[in-house]
C-alpha positions in Angstrom: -10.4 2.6 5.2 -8.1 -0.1 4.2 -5.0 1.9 2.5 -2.1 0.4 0.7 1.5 2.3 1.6 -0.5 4.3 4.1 -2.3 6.4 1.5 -3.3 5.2 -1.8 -6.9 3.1 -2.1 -8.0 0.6 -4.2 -11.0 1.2 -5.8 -11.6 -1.0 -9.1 -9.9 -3.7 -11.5 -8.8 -2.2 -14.2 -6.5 -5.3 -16.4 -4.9 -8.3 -15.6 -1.8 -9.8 -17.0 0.5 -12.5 -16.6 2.6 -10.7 -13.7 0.3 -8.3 -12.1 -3.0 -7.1 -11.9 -3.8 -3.4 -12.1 -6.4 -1.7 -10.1 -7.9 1.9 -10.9 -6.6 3.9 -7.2 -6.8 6.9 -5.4 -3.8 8.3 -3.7 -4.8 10.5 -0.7 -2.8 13.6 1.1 -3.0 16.2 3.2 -5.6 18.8 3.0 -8.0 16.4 1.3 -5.8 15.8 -1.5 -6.7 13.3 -3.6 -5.6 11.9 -7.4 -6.4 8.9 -8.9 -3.9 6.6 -10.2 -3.3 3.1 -11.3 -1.8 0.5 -8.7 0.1 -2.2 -10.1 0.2 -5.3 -8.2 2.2 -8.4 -8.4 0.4 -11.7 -8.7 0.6 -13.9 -5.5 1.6 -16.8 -6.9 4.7 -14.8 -7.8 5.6 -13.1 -4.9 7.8 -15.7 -3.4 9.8 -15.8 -6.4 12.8 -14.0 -6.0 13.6 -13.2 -10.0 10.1 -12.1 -10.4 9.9 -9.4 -8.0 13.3 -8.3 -8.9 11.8 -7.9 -12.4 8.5 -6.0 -11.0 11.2 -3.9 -9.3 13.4 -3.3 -12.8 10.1 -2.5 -14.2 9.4 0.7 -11.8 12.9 1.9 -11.7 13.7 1.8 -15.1 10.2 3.4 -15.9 10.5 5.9 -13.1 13.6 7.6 -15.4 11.4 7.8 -18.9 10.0 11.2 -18.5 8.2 11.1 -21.7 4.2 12.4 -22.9 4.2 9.1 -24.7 5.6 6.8 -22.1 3.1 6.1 -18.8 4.6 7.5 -16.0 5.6 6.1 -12.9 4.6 7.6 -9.6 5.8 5.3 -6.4 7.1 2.0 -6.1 6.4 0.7 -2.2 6.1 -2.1 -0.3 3.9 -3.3 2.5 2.6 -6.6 4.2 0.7 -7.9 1.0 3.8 -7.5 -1.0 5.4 -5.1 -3.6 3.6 -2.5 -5.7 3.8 0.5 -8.7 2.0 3.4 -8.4 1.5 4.7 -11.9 -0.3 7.5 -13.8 -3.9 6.8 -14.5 -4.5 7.5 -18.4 -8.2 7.4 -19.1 -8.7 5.7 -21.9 -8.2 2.1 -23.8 -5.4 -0.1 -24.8 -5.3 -0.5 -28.4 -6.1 -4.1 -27.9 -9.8 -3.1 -26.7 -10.3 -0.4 -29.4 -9.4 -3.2 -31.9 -11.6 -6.0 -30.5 -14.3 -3.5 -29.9 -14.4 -2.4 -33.7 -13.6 -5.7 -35.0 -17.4 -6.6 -32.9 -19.0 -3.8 -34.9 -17.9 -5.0 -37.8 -15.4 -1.5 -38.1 -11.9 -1.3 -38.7 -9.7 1.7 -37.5 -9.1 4.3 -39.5 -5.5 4.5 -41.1 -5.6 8.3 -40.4 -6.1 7.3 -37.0 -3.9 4.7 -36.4 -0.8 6.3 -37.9 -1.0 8.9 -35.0 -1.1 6.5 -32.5 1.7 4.4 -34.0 3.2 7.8 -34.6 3.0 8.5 -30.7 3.8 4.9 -29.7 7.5 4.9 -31.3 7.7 8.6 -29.6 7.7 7.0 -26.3 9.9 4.3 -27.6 12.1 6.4 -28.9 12.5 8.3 -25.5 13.4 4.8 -24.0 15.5 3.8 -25.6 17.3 7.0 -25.3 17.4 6.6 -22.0 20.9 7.5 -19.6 22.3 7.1 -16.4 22.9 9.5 -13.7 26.3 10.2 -15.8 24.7 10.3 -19.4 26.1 7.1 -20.1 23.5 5.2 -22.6 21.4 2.5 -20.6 20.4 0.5 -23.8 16.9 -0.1 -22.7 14.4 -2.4 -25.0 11.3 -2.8 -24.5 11.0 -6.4 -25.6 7.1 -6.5 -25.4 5.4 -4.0 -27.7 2.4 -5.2 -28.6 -1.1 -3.8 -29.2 -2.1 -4.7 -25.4 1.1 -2.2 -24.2 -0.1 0.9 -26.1 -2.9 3.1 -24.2 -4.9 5.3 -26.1 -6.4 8.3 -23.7 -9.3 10.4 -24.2 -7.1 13.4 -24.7 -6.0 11.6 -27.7 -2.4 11.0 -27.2 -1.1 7.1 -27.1 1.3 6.0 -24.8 3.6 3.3 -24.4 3.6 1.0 -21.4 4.6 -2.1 -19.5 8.2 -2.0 -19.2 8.6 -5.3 -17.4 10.0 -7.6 -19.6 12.5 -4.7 -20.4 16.4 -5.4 -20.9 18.9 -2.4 -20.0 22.5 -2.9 -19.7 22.6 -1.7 -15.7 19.1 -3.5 -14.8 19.3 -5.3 -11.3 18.1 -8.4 -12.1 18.8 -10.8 -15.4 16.6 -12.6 -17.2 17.9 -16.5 -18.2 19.1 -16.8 -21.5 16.9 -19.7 -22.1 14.4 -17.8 -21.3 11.7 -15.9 -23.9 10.5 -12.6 -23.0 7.4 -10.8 -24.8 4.4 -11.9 -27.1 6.0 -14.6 -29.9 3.9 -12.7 -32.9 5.5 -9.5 -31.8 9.3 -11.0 -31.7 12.0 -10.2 -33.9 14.0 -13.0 -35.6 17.0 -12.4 -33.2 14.6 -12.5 -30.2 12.9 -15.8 -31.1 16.0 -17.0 -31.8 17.7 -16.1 -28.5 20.5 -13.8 -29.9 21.6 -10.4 -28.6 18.7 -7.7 -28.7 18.7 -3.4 -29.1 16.7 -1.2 -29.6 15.7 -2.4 -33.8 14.1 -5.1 -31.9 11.4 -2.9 -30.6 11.5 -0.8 -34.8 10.3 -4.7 -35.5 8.0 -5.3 -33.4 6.3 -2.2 -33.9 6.4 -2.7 -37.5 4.9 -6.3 -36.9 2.1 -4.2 -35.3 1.7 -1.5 -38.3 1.4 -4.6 -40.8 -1.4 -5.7 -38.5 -3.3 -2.3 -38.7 -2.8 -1.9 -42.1 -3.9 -5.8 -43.6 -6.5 -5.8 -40.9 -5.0 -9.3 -39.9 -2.7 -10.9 -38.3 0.4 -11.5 -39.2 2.1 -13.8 -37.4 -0.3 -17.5 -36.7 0.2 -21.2 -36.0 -1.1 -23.6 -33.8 1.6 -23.7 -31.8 4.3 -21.5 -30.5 7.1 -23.9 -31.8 5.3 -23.3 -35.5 5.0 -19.4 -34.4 8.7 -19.2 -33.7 9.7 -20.9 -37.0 7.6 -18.2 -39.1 9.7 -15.5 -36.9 12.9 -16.4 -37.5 12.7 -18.5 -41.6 9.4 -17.3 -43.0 9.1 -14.7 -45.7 7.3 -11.6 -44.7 4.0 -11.0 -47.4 3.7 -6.9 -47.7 0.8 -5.5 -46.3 -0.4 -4.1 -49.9 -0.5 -7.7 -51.0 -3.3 -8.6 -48.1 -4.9 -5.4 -48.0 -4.8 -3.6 -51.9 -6.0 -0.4 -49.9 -2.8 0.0 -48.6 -0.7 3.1 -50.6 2.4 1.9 -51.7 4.7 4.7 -49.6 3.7 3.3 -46.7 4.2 -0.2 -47.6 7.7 0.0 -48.3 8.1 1.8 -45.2 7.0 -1.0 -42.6 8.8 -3.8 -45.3 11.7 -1.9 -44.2 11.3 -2.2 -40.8 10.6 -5.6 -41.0 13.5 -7.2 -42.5 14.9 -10.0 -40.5 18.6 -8.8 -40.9 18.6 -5.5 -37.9 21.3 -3.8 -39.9 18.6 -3.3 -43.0 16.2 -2.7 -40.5 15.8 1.6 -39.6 18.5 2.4 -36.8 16.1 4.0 -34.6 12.0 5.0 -33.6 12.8 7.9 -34.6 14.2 7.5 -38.3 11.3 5.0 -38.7 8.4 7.9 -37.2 10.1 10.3 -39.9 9.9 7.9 -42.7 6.0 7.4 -41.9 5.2 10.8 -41.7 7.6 11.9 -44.9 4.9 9.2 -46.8 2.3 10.2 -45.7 2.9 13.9 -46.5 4.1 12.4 -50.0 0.7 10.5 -50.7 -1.3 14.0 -49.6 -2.5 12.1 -46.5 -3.3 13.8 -43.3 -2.3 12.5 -40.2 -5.2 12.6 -37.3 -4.9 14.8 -34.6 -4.9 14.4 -31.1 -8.6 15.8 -30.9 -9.7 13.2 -33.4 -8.3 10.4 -31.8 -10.0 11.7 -28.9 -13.2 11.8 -30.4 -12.8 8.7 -31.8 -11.7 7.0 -28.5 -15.1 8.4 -26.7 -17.3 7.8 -29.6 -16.8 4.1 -29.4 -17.3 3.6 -25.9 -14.6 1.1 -25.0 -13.4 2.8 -22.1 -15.3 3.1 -18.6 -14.7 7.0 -17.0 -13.3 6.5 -13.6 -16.7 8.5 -12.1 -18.5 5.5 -13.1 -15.9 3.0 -11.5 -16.4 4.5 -8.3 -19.8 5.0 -8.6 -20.0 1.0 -9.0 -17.3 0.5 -6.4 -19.0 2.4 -3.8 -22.5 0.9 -4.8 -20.5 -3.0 -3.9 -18.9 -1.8 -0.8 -15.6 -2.8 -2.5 -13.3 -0.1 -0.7 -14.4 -0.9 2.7 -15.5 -4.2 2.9 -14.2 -6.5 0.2 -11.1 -8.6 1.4 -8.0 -7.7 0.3 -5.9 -11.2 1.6 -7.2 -14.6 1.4 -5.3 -17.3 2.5 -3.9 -19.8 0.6 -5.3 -23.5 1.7 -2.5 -25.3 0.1 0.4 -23.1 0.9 -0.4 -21.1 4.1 0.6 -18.0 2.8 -1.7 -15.0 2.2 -2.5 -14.0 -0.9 -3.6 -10.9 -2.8 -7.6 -10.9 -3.7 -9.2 -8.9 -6.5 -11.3 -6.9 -6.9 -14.3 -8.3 -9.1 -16.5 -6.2 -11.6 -19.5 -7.1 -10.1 -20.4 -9.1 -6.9 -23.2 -11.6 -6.6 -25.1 -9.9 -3.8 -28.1 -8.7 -5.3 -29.0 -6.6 -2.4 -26.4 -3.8 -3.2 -27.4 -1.7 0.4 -26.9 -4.2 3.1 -23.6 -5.3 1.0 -22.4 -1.7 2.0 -22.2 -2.7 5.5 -21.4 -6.2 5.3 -18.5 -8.1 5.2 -18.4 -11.0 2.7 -16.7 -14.0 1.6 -14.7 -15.3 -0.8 -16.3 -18.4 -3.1 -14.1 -19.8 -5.9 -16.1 -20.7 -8.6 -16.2 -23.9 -10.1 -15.3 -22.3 -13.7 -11.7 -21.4 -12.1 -11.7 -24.4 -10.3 -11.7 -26.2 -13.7 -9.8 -24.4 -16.0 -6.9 -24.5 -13.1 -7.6 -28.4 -13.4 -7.3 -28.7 -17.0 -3.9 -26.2 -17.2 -2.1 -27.7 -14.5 -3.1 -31.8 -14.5 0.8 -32.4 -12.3 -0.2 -29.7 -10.2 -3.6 -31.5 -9.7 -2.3 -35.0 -9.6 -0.2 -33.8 -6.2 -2.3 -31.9 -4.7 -5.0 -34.6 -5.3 -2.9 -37.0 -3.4 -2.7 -35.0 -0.1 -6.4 -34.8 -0.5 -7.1 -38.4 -0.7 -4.5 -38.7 2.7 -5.8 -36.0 4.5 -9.9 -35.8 3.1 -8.6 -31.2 1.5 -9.9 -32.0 -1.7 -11.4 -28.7 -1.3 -8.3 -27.1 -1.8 -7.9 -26.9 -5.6 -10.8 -24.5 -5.3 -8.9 -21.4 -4.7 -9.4 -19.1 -7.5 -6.5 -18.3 -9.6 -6.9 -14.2 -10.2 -4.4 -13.5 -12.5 -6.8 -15.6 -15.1 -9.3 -13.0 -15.2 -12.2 -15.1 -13.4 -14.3 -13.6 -11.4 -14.4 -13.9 -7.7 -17.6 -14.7 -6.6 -18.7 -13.5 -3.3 -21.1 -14.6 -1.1 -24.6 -13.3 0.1 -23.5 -11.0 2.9 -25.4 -10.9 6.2 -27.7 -7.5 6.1 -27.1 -5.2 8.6 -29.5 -5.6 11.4 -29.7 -4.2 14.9 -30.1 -7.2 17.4 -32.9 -7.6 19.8 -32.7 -5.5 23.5 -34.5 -6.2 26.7 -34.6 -3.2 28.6 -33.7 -3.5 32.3 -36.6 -4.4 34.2 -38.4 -1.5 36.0 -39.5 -1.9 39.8 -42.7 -0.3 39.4 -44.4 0.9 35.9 -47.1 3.6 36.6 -47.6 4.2 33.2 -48.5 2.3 30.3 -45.8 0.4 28.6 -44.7 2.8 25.8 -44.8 1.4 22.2 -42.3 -0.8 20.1 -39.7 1.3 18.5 -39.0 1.2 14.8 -36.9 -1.8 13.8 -34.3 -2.0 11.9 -35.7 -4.3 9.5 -39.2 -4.8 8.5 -41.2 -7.1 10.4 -43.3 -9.8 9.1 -47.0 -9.9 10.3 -46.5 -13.7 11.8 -43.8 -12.1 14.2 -46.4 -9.0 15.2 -48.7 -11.3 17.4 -45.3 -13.1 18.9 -43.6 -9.1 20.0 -47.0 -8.0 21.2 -46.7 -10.1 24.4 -43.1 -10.8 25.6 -42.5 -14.3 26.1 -41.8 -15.9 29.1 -38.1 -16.9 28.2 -37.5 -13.0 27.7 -38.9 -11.3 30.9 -40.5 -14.2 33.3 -42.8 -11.4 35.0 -46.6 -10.7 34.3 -47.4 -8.3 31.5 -48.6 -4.6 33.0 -51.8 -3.6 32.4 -53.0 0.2 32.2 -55.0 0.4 35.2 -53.8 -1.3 38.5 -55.2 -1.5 42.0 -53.5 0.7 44.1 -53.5 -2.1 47.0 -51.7 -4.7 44.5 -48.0 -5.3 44.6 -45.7 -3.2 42.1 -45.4 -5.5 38.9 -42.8 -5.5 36.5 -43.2 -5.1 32.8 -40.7 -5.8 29.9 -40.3 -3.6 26.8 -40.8 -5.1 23.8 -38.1 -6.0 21.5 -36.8 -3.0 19.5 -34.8 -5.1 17.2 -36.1 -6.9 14.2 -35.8 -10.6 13.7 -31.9 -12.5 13.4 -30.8 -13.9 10.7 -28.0 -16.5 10.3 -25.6 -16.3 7.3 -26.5 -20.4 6.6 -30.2 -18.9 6.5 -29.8 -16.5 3.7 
């Protein structure tokens, strides 16, 4: 069993983002102990960049310290020969991203009951960040920088968390980020973000009010069709209210998430917290009831978006994933070894031979050209080694930080090869039957194992009754195996 650190397994993909790709895992002990967790992985292409691990490394310790019901916690942070990795807690459940795209499919909307407690838990957590000291209580100043509706997880016990702390800023982080540099989603941003100026913690009050506009006017709110047209709504645009987009919006709640959203942060509310009381004051004003945990719950498992972990393993044992599935491919271009995932579903469709059989990594074309159209100075290199050294062939490594799918070859079922037994000096009996093979055999190959050929045993087949005066002869067993097969063949 291939282990990562020694004792946590990968089992399933879970997401995939621009920095890492997180896998649902089990973390193994003594005594058969065993808890599944989520294993965060750094992309390959980023693992030889020094600022980027340090940030994946910012990411663990600063979320290691939050010790929070609405924050995801983090377990481990290790490293081993495919490079660095978080081990967080596994929260069964759905971003709020997926609950949103899976109602917006059913032609549903969530309910606002509903969504304040999970914007309710969400500044919680945030709230607890930004709170956040050192060893000597001094304020570390952490902000989030990236809340957005792909950063909150929703669990089936009904409680939201925040998550994703790697674009974070905190006073005493390791590493720094470029100041020319723009960290988090742009239709999330505050004004002073977009516009490069000194963050805190009413950054995050904005974005998450950017995100309660969005749940309330069932829309977006920021849109362009680029980012530079994006940026300039940020930071010069005049905010509409979400009552004017949505009339179904009461009027308390409004003004509440107006508030938040001014661009100036001094008119903005000083903290999560004074912004989570001023939501729940209107809503107790207006007579509205705030969902409970148990309905969110219900709510989250009634719409199906999430897959239970029995049912990931279930499919991950059924593809042979934990044992047999790569977990390095190497690089063509580069020469260095890269991390592979883990698809949803593999192309095999014999699913019981792929339990035993190694297979291979294909890229598919799809990657191959989407990376083509992305990266055309990337291509236009790479395209000239190929035309000096005929590695065209190359390009085809799939990129899996994009989401494809890694398509994997036919593999090689698992067959027992043929055996000759030793050849006997004298056989007084007759020549006991063909054993079972491991595969079945086809009736054109019954006729060719029911007289050993020539090439196999060179001797005379024994018959059942002999002359006592003849000489001893020799007799081969048949072939116990079934027929070969050749990967090219399959």
């Amino acid at each position: 069993m291939d282990l990562r650190g020694g004792r946590y397994e990968i089992l399933h993909l879970i997401a995939s983002g621009g920095m890492a790709t997180v896998y649902l895992g089990r973390a193994r002990g003594m005594g058969g102990f065993e808890r599944l967790v989520a294993v965060k992985t750094m992309h390959a292409h980023l693992a030889d960049e020094p600022e980027f691990v340090a940030m994946f490394l910012d990411e663990a310790r600063l979320a290691a310290q939050i010790r929070h019901p609405n924050v995801v916690g983090t377990i481990d942070v290790q490293q081993d020969e495919r490079g660095v990795f978080i081990v967080m807690e596994y929260i069964e459940g759905a971003s709020l991203q997926q609950l949103l795209r899976s109602l917006h499919k059913q032609g549903n909307t969530l309910p606002l009951e509903i969504a304040l407690r999970v914007f309710l838990d969400m500044l919680a957590g945030l709230h607890a960040a930004h709170e956040l000291t050192d060893a000597q209580g001094k304020p570390l100043h952490l902000v989030h920088r990236d809340v957005s509706p792909q950063n909150v997880l929703i669990g089936v016990d009904g409680v939201a968390r925040i998550t994703d702390f790697g674009v974070a800023r905190a006073e005493a982080r390791i590493s720094t980020t470029h100041g020319s540099q723009l960290k988090g989603k742009i239709g999330y941003m505050s004004p002073e973000q977009a516009g490069r100026l000194p963050v805190d913690r009413r950054t995050d009050v904005y974005a998450a009010a950017v995100l309660l506009w969005e749940l309330m006017a069932l829309q977006r709110l920021i849109r362009g069709d680029s980012e530079a047209e994006m940026l300039a709504k940020v930071v010069a645009s005049e905010t509409p209210s979400p009552r004017s987009v949505n009339p179904d919006v009461p009027e308390a709640l409004d003004a509440v998430c107006m508030r938040a959203l001014e661009k100036n942060p001094d008119d903005r509310y000083p903290t999560a917290a004074d912004f989570a009381e001023a939501l729940d004051e209107a809503a107790r004003s207006m007579g509205m009831k705030i969902a409970t945990p148990r309905a969110v719950a219900s709510f989250v498992r009634a719409h199906g978006v999430h897959t239970p972990p029995v049912d990931l393993r279930a499919k991950s044992n059924a593809e042979g994933q934990a044992a047999q599935v790569p977990t390095r491919i190497e690089n063509p271009v580069s020469g260095r070894a890269s991390a592979a995932s883990f698809p949803d579903r593999m192309s095999s469709p014999d699913r019981k031979s792929s339990e035993s059989a190694s297979a291979v990594i294909v890229p598919p074309d799809e990657t191959r050209g989407k990376r083509m159209r992305t990266a055309p100075l990337v291509m236009a290199s790479v395209a000239a080694v190929a035309l000096a050294g005929g590695a065209f062939w190359m390009l085809r490594a799939p990129r899996t930080n994009e989401g494809a799918p890694v398509v994997l070859s036919q593999p090689v079922p698992s067959v027992d090869p043929p055996t000759i037994a030793p050849t006997p000096s004298m056989v007084l009996a007759p020549a006991p039957p063909p054993s079972a093979s491991a595969a079945p055999t086809p009736p054109a190959m019954e006729s060719a194992r029911a007289a050993p050929s020539a090439s196999n045993t060179g001797k005379a087949t024994a018959t059942t009754k002999r002359d006592p005066n003849a000489p001893p002869t020799a007799t081969a067993r048949p072939s116990s195996g079934g027929p070969m097969y050749r990967p090219s063949e399959l």
